[in-house]
N, C-alpha and C positions, 0 to 999 in steps of 0.2 A: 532369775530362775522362776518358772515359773512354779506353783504352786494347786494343792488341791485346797479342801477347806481345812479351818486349822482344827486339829485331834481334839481329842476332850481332857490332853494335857495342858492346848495353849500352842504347842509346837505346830509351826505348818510342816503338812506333809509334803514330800517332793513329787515333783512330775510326775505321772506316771508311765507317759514315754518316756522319760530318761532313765526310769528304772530299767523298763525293758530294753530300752537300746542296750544298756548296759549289763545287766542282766543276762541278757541272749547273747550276748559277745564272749560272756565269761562263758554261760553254757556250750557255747560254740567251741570253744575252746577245752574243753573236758571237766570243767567242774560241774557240781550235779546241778539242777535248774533253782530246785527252791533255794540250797546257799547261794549261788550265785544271784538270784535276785535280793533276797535278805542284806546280801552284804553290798548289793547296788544301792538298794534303800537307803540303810545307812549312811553309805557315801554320800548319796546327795541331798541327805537332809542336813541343814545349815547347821545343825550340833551335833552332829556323829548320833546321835540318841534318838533311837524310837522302845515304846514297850512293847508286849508279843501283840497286846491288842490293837495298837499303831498299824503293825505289822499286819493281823488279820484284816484290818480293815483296808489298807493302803494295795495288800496284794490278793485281796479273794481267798485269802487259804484258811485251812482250819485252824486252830489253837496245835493242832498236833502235828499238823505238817510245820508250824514256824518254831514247835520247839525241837523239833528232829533238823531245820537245816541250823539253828542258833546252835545248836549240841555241836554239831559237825564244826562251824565255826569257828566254836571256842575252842574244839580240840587241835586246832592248825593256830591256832591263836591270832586268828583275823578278827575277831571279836572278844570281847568282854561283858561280864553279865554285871550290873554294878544294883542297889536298891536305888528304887526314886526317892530322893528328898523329901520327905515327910511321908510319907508312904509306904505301903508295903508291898508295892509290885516292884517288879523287877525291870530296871531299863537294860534295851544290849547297846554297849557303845564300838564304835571303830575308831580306832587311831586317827589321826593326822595324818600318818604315815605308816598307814597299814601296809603297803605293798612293802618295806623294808622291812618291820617285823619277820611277816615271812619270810622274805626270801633269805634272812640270814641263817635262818632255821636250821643250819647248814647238816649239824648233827642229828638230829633226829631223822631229818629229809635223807641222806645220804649214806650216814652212819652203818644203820641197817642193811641197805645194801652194799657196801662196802664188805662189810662182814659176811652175807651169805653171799658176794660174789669171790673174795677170795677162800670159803670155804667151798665153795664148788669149783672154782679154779685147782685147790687140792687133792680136791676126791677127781676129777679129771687125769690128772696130772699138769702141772704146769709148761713140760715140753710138749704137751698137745697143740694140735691148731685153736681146739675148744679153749684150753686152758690158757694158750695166749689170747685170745680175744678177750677172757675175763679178765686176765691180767690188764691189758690195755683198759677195757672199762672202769678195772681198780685203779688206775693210775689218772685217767680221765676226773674223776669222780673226785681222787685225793686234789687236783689242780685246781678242780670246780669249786671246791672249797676254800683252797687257799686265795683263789681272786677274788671270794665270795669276801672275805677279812678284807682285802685291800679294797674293795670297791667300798664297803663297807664305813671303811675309814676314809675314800674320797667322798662317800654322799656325805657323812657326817662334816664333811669341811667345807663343801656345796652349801650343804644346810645352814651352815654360822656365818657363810658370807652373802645367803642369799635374802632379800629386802625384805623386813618384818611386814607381814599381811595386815592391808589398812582394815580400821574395822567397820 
């Protein structure tokens, strides 16, 4: 991997076309541009961990736009705000296996629409065309959840067989 210069924690910083390759894929994809790079960062810095000044410096943005996308972040729980070791800044770390975190999210992701699709399903009526299509989407939604548990438990079984990362 290649590398910029190392931070004035010690830490090398990652790529920074890798961030953006990565970065712009996420944005491309609908999440907003600063988390999405923030949390490309992250990814591909060799210990999940940069601090907001890492950040400033690594991606050109202000103190307040890297705490507005780390905010967003942590609110989806793709991030973590942990202290530095002896220090009083604040490091953001990402998982190993962030993209599981998320997507098992299942309840809070889903939940709420479930809930105001089957209460709009009843103020419709449910023998409507409108109100079967919500129902269908409540039913969809309830399924997407239950494989989300089963997939859930095959990554977890993936993961215990799969070869410890040399270091």
């Amino acid at each position: 991997m290649a590398t910029s210069e190392p931070s004035t924690t010690g830490r090398d910083l990652p790529d920074p076309a890798v961030v953006e390759q990565v970065g712009g894929t996420l944005a491309s994809l609908g999440m907003q541009l600063q988390p999405a790079r923030v949390f490309a960062a992250l990814l591909a810095t060799e210990d999940g961990r940069l601090t907001s000044a890492e950040l400033v410096t690594l991606l050109g943005l202000s103190p307040a736009a890297v705490s507005g996308a780390v905010r967003f972040l942590t609110s989806v729980r793709m991030v973590r705000r942990e202290r530095e070791r002896g220090s009083r800044r604040d490091v953001y770390v990402v998982q190993d296996d962030a993209w599981h975190d998320v997507m098992v999210q299942k309840e809070s992701l889903y939940g709420p629409l479930v809930v105001a699709l089957t209460a709009a399903r009843d103020a419709v009526g449910e023998g409507t065309r409108a109100g079967e299509r919500m129902q269908l989407s409540v039913e969809f939604l309830e399924f997407v959840m239950t494989e989300m548990d089963r997939m859930a438990t095959r990554w977890d079984e993936y993961k215990a067989r799969r070869p410890a990362p040399s270091a």
